[in-house]
C-alpha positions in Angstrom: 37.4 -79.6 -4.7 33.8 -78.8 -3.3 32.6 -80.9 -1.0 28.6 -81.1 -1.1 26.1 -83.3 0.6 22.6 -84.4 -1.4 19.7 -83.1 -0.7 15.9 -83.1 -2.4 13.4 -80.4 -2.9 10.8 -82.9 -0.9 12.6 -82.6 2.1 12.4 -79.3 4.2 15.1 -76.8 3.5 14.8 -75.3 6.9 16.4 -78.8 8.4 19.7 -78.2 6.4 20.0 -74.2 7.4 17.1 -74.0 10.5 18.4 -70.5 11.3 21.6 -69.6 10.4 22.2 -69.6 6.7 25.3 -71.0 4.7 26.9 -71.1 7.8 25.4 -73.8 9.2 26.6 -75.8 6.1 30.1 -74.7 6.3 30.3 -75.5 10.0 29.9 -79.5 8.8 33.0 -79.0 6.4 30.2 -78.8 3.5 30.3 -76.2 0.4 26.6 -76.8 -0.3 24.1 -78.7 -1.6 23.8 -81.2 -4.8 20.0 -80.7 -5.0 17.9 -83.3 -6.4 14.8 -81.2 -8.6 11.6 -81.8 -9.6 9.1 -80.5 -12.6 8.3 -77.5 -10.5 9.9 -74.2 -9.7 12.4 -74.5 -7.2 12.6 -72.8 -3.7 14.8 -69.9 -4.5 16.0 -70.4 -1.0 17.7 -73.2 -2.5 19.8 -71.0 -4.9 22.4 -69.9 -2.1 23.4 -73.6 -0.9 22.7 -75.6 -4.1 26.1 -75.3 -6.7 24.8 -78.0 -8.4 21.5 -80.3 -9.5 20.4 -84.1 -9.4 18.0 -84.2 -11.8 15.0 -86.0 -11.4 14.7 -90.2 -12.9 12.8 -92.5 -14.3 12.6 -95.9 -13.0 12.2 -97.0 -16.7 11.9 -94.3 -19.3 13.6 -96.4 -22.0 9.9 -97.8 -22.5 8.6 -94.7 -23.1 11.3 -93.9 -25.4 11.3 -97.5 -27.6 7.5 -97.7 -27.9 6.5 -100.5 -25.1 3.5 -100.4 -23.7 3.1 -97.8 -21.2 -1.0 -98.2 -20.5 0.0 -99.3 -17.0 -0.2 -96.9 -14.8 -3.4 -95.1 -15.7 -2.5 -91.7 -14.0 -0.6 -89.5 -16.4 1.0 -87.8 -13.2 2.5 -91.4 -12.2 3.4 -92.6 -15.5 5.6 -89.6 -16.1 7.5 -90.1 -12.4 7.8 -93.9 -13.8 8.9 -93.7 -17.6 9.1 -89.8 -17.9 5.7 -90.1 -20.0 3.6 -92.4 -22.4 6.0 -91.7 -25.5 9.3 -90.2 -27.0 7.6 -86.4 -27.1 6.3 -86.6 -23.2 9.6 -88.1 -22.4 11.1 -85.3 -24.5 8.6 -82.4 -22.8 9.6 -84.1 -19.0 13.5 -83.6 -19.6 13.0 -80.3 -21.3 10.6 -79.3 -18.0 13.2 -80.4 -15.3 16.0 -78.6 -17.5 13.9 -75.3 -17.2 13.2 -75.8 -13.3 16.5 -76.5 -12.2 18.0 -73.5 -14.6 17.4 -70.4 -12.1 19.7 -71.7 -9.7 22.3 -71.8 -12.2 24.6 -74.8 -11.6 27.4 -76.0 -12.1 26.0 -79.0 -13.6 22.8 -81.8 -13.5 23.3 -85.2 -12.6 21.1 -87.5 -15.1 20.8 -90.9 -14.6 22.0 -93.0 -17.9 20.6 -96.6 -16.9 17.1 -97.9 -16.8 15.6 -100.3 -15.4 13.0 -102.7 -17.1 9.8 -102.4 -14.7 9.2 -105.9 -15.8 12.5 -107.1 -14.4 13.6 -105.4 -11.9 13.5 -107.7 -9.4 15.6 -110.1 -11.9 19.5 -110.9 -11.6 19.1 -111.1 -15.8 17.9 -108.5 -17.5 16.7 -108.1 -21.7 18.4 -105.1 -22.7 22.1 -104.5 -23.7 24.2 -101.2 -22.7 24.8 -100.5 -26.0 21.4 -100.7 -26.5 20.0 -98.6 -23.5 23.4 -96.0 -24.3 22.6 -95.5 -27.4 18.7 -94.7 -26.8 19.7 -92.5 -23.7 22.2 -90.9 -26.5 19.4 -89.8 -29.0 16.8 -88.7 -25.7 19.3 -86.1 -24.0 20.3 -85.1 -27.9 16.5 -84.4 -28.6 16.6 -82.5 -25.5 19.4 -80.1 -25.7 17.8 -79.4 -29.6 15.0 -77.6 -27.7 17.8 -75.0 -26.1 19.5 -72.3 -27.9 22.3 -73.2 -29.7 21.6 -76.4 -29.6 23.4 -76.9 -25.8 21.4 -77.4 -22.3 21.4 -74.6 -20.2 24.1 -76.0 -17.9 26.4 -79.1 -18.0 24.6 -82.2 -17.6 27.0 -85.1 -15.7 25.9 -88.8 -16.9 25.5 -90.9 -14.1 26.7 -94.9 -13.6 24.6 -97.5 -12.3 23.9 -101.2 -12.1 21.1 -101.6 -14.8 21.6 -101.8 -18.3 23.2 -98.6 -20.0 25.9 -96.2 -18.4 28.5 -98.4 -15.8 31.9 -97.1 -16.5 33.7 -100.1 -16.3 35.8 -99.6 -19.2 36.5 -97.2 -22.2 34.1 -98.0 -24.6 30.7 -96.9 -22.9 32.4 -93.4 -22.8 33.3 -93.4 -26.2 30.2 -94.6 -27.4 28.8 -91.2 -25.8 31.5 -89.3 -27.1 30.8 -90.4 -30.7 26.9 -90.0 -30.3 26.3 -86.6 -27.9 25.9 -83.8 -30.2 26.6 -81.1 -27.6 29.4 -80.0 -25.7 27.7 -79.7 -22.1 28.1 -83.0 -20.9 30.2 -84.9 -18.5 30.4 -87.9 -16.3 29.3 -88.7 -12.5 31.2 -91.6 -11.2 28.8 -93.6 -8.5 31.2 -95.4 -6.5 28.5 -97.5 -4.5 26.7 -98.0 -7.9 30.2 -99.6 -9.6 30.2 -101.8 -6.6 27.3 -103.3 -6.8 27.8 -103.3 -11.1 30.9 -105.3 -10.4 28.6 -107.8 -8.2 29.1 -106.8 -4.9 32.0 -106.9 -1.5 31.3 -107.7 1.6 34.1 -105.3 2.6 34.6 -102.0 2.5 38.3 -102.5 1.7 37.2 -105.1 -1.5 35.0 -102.4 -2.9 37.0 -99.8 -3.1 40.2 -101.4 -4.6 38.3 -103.0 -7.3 36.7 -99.6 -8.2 40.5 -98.5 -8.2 41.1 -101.6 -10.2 38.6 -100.0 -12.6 39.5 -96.1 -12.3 42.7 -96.5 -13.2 42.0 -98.4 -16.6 40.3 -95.0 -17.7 42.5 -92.7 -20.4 43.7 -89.4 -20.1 40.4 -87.9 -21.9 37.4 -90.3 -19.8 39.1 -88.8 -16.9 38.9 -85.3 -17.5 35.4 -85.6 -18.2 34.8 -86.6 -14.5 33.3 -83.3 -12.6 31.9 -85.0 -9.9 31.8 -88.5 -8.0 29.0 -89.8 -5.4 30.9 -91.2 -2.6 29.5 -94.3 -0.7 29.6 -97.6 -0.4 27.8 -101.0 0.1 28.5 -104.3 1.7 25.6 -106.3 -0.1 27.7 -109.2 -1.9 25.5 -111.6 0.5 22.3 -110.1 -0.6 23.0 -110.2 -4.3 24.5 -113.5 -4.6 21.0 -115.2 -2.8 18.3 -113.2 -3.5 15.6 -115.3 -5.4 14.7 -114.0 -8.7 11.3 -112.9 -10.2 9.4 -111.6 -12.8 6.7 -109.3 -13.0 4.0 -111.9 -13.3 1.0 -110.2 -13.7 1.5 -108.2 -11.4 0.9 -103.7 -12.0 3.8 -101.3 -12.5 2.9 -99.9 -9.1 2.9 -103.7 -7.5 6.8 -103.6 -9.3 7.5 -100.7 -8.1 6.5 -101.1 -4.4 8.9 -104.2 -4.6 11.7 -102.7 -6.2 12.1 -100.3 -4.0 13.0 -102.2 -1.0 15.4 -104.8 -3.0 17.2 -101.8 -4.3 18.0 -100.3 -1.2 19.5 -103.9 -0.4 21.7 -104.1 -2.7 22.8 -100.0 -3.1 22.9 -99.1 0.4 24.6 -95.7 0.8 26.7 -96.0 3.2 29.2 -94.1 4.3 32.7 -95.5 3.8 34.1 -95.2 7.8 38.0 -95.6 6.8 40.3 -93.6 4.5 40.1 -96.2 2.2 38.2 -93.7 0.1 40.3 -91.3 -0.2 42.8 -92.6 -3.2 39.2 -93.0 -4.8 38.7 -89.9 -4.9 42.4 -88.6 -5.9 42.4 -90.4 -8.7 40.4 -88.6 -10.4 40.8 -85.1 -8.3 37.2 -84.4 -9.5 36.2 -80.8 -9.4 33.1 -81.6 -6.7 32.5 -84.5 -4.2 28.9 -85.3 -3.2 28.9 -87.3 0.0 25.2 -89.0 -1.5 24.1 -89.9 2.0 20.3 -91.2 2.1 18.5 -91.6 4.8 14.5 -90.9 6.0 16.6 -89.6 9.0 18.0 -86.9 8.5 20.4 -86.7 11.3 21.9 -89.8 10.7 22.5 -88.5 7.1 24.5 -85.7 8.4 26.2 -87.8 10.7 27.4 -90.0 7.7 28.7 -87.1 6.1 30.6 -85.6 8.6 32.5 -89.5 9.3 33.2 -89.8 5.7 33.6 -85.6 5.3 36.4 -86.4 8.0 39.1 -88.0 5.6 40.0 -85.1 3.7 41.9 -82.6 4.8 
């Protein structure tokens, strides 16, 4: 198992490797980099330390994709980082883009989000869309994106990713199936978030409480859900008090960028990233004996982002 630590083409490289190469990575106990991309070429720099991709989100590209009104924002630029476009071609084109710029570095797989968030309701406990729904749409958009490749199959293995909102949450059998059934290529896999199936099973305020119901949940998975598991995001929040008294609110008239602004903050409450700081991890994480480990540490500071690697990086031999 390759152990890697997240990273994003906004931040500077030189803080990961300042001057002496891989080997500044391996000294931390770290294989390399799971590299969140953009729409632009990547810093070939990046190549040597990145075995695999994040690829970039959208906060809510299932309105693109269904036909809702996408007027607000104005800025193209903006409405693509926001809903991956205007419609089901630009959300198409986006994909197909961030495909193409991650490519050169040749990875072992692309993380892809498969949830969205409603920009209208984000800041809502209750939310309008099902997961069938939002699966089955995120289904026919990576489908219409792999058609665009030769043969018919992305250029490297894309990994579906869990979270909170309506679509992809791994809590049992049937969302996997559902993709299983409707994916028409072979490239694909799963990305367990174990933070993110905390906070879809409603939150701890423990540590210890998080991680055995996410056992609870792993270990309802068949034979086949769990060899489609490459990778897991390791981390963990205590935000059961924020998410049982936070006050509810819709959008209000208020912009996409106004929602935004908002969301951002109350997301970080409730999906904190932090590191888990006992071995209570660990059977997590043998469970599934995934082939990669991303320690998905997030922090404006960067140093305290390695630190939390290297506490939670300490439990495995």
């Amino acid at each position: 198992m390759r152990h890697l630590i997240s990273y994003s083409v906004y931040e500077d490289i030189s803080s990961v490797l300042p001057e002496g190469g891989p080997g500044s990575l391996a000294e931390m106990g770290c294989d390399g980099l799971e590299l969140l991309t953009g729409f632009d070429p990547v810093d070939p720099r990046c190549a040597v330390m990145s075995p695999a991709v994040h690829l970039p989100y959208a906060t809510d590209w299932y309105r693109a994709w269904s036909g809702r009104d996408t007027s607000d924002p104005e800025d193209d630029d903006v409405a693509r980082f926001m809903y991956f476009g205007r419609d089901r071609d630009d959300v198409t084109d986006t994909l197909e883009t961030a495909l193409r710029m991650a490519s050169p570095l040749d990875p072992a797989y692309g993380v892809l989000h498969a949830g969205n968030a409603n920009i209208d309701e984000i800041l809502m406990r209750d939310f309008t869309d099902t997961d069938t729904g939002i699966l089955s749409a995120f289904a026919e958009m990576v489908n219409s994106v792999a058609a665009r490749f030769p043969g018919g199959e992305p250029p490297f293995r894309i990994l579906f990713e869990n979270l909170w909102w309506p679509g992809l949450k791994l809590l049992d059998p049937r969302e996997y199936r559902l993709l299983a059934e409707r994916v028409e290529f072979d490239r694909w896999g799963l990305c367990l978030d174990t933070g993110h199936m905390m906070a879809a099973l409603g939150g701890f305020k423990t540590q210890e409480e998080g991680a055995e119901a996410v056992s609870r949940v792993i270990s309802s998975y068949p034979e086949d859900m769990r060899d489609r598991v490459v990778t897991m995001h390791l981390h963990m929040s205590t935000s059961k008090d924020y998410i049982s008294s936070f006050a509810p609110r819709g959008r209000e008239g208020r912009s996409a960028m106004d929602m935004l602004s908002e969301g951002y903050p109350h997301v970080g409450r409730i999906d904190q990233h932090l590191p888990f700081s006992s071995d209570v991890c660990v059977g997590l994480v043998e469970a599934l004996r995934p082939d990669f480990l991303t320690h998905e540490m997030v922090s404006p500071d960067r140093v305290k982002a390695v630190g939390d690697f290297s506490l939670q990086r300490s439990f495995f031999r």
